[in-house]
C-alpha positions as CSV (number, residue, x, y, z in Angstrom):
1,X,-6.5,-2.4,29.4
2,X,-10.1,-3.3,28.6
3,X,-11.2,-1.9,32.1
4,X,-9.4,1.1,31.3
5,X,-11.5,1.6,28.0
6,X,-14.8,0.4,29.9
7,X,-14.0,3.2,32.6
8,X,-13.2,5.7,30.0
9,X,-16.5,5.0,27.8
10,X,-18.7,4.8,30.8
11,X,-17.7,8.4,32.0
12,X,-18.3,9.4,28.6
13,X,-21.4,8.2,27.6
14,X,-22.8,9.5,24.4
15,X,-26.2,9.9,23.8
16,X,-28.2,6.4,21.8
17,X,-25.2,4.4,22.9
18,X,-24.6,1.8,25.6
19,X,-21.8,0.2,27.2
20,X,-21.8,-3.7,27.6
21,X,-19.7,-5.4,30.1
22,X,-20.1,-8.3,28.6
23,X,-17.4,-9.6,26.2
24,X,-18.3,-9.1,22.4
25,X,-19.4,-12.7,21.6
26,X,-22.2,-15.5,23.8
27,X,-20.5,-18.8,24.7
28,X,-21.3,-20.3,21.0
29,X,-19.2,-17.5,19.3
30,X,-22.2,-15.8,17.9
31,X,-21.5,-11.6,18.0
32,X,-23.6,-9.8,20.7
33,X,-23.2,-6.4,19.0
34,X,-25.0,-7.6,15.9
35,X,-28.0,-8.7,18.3
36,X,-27.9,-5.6,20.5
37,X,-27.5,-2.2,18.2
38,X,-26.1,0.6,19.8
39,X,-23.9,-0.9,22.2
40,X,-20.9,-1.0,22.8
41,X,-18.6,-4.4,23.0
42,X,-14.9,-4.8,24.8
43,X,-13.2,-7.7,23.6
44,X,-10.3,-8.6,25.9
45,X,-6.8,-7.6,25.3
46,X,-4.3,-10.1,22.8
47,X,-0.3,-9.3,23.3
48,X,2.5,-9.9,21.4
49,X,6.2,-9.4,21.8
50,X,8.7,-9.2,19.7
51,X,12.5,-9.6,20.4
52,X,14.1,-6.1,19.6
53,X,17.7,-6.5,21.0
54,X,19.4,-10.0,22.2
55,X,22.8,-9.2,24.0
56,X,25.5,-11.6,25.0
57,X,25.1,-11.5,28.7
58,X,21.1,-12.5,28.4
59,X,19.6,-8.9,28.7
60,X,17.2,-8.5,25.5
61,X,14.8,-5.4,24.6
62,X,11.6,-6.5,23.6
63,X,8.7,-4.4,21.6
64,X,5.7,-5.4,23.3
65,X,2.1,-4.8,21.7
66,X,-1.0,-4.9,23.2
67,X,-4.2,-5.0,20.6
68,X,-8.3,-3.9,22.1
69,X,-11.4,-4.0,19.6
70,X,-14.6,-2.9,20.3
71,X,-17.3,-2.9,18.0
72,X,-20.8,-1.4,17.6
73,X,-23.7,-2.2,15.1
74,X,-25.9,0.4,13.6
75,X,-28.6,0.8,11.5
76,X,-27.5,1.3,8.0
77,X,-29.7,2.8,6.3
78,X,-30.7,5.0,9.6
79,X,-27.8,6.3,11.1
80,X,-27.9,7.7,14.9
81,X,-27.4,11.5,14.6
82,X,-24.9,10.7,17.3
83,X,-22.9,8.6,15.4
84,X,-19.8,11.0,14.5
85,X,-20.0,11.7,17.9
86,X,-20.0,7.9,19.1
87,X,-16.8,7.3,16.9
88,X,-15.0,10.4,18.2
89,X,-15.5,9.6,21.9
90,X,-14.1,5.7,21.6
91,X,-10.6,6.9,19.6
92,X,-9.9,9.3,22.4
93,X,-9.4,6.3,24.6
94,X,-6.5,5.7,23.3
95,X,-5.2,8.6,25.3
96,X,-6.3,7.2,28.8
97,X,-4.0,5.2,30.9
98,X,-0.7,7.2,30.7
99,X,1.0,5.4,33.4
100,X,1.8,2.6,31.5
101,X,4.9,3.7,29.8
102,X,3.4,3.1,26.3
103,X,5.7,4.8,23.5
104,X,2.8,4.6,20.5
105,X,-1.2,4.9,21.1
106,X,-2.9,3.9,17.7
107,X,-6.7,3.4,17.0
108,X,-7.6,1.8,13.6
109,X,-11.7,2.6,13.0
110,X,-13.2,-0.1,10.2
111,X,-16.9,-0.4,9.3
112,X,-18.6,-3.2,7.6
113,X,-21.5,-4.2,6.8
114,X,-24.0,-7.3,7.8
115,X,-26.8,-6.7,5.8
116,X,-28.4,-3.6,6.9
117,X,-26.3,-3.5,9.8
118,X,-23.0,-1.6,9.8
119,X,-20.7,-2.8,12.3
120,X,-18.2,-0.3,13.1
121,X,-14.6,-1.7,14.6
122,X,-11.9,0.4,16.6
123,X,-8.9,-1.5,17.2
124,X,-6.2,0.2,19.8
125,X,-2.6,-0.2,19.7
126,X,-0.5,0.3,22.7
127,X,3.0,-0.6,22.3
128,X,6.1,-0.2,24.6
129,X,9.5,-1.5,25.0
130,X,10.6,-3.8,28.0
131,X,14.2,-4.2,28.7
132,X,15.3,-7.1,30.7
């Protein structure tokens, strides 16, 4: 999944942004995207599943969720003009990768703030149900 949103992002490159391929943190766990503004962080995917359905003869439906983030730092108090922009392009990649058999495709978009940096956060959702 996070080559699928790297693919996506790269082919829609928006103006005063970059794309890191590089995963969001260095090897001591400090966050890249605070040292490098305007660019664009992949973390790898996390899934979880979740027993649905058990049935007696071993079969089982299970709700599988797979979870993205990727972050960007601004400039607080000097916001890229491209910024609306920026945000709108990254939740649409939650509508790439079709083949997958997903049932829900959800992007939650959280901003913070590290002094006068604001970190914005998109977290996908892709969930779909595996029977066995």
């Amino acid at each position: 999944m996070r080559d699928t949103i790297l693919t996506y992002l790269k082919a829609n490159t928006v103006t005063g942004f970059g794309i890191s391929e590089e995963l969001p943190w260095d090897a001591t766990d400090n966050p890249l995207y605070l040292k490098n503004m305007k660019k664009i962080y992949v973390n790898q995917p996390q899934t979880a599943q979740d027993p649905l359905i058990d049935t007696l003869d071993g079969g089982s439906i299970v709700d599988e969720t797979t979870q993205v983030t990727v972050f960007v730092s601004t400039d607080a108090k000097n916001l890229p003009t491209s910024y609306d922009t920026m945000v709108s392009t990254v939740k649409q990649t939650r509508l790439q990768d079709l083949t997958q058999g997903w049932r829900q495709r959800q992007t939650d978009v959280e901003t913070s703030f590290d002094g006068d940096t604001m970190v914005t956060e998109f977290t996908f959702n892709f969930s779909k149900l595996i029977i066995n």
